[in-house]
C-alpha positions in Angstrom: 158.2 49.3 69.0 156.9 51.8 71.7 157.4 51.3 75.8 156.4 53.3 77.8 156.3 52.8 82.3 152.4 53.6 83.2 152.0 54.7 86.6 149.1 53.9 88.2 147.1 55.1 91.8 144.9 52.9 93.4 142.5 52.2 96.3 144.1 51.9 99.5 145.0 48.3 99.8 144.4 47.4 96.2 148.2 47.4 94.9 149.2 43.9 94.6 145.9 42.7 93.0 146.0 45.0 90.4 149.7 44.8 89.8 148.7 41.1 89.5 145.9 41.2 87.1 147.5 43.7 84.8 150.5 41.7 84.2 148.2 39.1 82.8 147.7 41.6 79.9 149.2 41.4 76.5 152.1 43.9 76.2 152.7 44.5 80.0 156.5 43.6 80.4 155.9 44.2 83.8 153.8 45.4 87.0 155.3 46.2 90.7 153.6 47.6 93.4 156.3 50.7 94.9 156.0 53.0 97.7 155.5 56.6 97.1 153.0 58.6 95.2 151.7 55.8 92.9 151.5 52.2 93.8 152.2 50.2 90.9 154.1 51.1 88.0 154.2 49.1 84.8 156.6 49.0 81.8 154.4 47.7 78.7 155.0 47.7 74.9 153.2 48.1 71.9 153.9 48.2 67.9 152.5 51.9 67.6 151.9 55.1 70.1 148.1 54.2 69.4 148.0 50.8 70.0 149.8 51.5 73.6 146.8 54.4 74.3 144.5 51.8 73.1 145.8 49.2 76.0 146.1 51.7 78.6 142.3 53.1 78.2 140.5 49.8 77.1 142.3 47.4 79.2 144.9 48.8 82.0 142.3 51.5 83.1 139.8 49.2 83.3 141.4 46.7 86.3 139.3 47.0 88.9 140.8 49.1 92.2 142.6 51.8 89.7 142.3 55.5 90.7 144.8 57.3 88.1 147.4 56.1 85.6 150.2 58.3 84.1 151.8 57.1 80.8 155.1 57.8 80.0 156.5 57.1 77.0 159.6 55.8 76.6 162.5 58.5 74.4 165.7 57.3 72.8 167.4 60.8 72.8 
């Protein structure tokens, strides 16, 4: 299993709905809109490093009101 938190930019006022609407989406654990540089970050999972780029490009950066997402994988060092 792979996690990762994807943190995402959006339109000015645009936080909650899309922290809303992605955390209808398989694999998202969770979605919070924070205050700071980005204004939702998510923590999701998937079975393999491609199936998690696969979510974030064909569904995450898809919701509507997203500017910019960072992925960042989860290490077990």
């Amino acid at each position: 299993m792979v996690q990762a938190y994807i943190l995402i930019q959006t339109e000015v006022g645009k936080a909650s709905t899309v922290a809303e609407t992605i955390s209808e989406i398989p694999g998202v654990m969770q979605a919070e809109d924070v205050t700071g540089p980005y204004d939702v970050i998510v923590r999701a999972q998937a079975e393999t490093v491609d199936e998690l780029g696969r979510m974030v490009v064909a569904k995450v950066q898809q919701v509507d009101g997203i500017t910019r997402t960072l992925t960042c994988p989860v290490v077990h060092l």
